[in-house]
N, C-alpha and C positions, 0 to 999 in steps of 0.2 A: 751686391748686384753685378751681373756680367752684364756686358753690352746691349746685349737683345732686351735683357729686363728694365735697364736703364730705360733704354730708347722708348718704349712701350708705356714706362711711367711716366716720360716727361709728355710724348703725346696724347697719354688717356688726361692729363692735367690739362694741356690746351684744348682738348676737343668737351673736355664736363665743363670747363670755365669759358667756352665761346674767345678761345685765343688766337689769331692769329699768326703770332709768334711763334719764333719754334726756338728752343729753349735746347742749346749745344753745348752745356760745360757738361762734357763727359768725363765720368771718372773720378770727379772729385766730392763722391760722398754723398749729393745735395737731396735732401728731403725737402720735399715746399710745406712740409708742416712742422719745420722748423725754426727755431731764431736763428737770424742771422746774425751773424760773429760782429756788431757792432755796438760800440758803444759812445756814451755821453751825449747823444742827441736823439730827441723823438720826431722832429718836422724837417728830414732829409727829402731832397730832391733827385729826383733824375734826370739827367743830362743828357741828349741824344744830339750830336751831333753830325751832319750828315751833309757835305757841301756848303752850301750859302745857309741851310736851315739849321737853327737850334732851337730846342725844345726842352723844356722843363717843367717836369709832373711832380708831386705830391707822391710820396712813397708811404701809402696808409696801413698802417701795419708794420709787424716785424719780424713776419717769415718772409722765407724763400719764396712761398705763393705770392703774397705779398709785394715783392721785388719785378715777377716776370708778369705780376697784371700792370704794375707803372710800368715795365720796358716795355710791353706788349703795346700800352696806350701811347705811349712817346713816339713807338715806331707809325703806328696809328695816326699820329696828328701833325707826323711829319710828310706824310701823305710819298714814303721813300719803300715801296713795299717788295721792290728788290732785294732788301739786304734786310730780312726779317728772322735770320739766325740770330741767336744771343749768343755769343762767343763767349765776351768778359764783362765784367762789370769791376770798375776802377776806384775806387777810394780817393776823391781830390784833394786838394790840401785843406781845403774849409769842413769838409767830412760828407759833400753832397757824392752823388756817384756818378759815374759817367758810364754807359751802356757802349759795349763797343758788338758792333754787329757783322756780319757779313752775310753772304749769298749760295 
């Protein structure tokens, strides 16, 4: 996929699933009907940290869709709707993930 079809996939994804979020790791591949390259844990959390506020969602599933509807809801209930780009998402040392976002 080039750029344009990228872009087009990841917002037809937020706009059919009622997402706020906009979903920015460009270039690397990502299908949201896929698994995500993770293993030995099925009840991972997401982590959004944002200022004074931290948040952690229930990551239900285990695709990529799966992934950007918890970052979507974290950035959601951090009530931080500036920085609702999904940049990266982080791998902690426990195995939960950390959503790292910007604007």
């Amino acid at each position: 996929m080039n750029f344009d079809q990228e872009y087009d996939y990841f917002y037809d994804f937020a706009d059919n699933n009622g997402l706020y979020a906009r979903f920015s790791m460009y270039g690397e591949g990502i299908r949201f009907e896929d698994e995500l390259p993770l293993r030995d844990r099925d009840n991972r959390k997401m982590i959004y940290r944002c200022g004074d506020v931290e948040v952690a969602v229930a990551v239900k599933g285990k695709t990529w869709g799966d992934l950007y509807i918890a970052a979507n809801s974290a950035i959601m209930l951090s009530g931080n709707l500036d920085h609702c780009y999904i940049e990266d998402i982080q791998i902690l040392e426990g195995g939960d993930l950390e959503l790292v976002t910007g604007s």
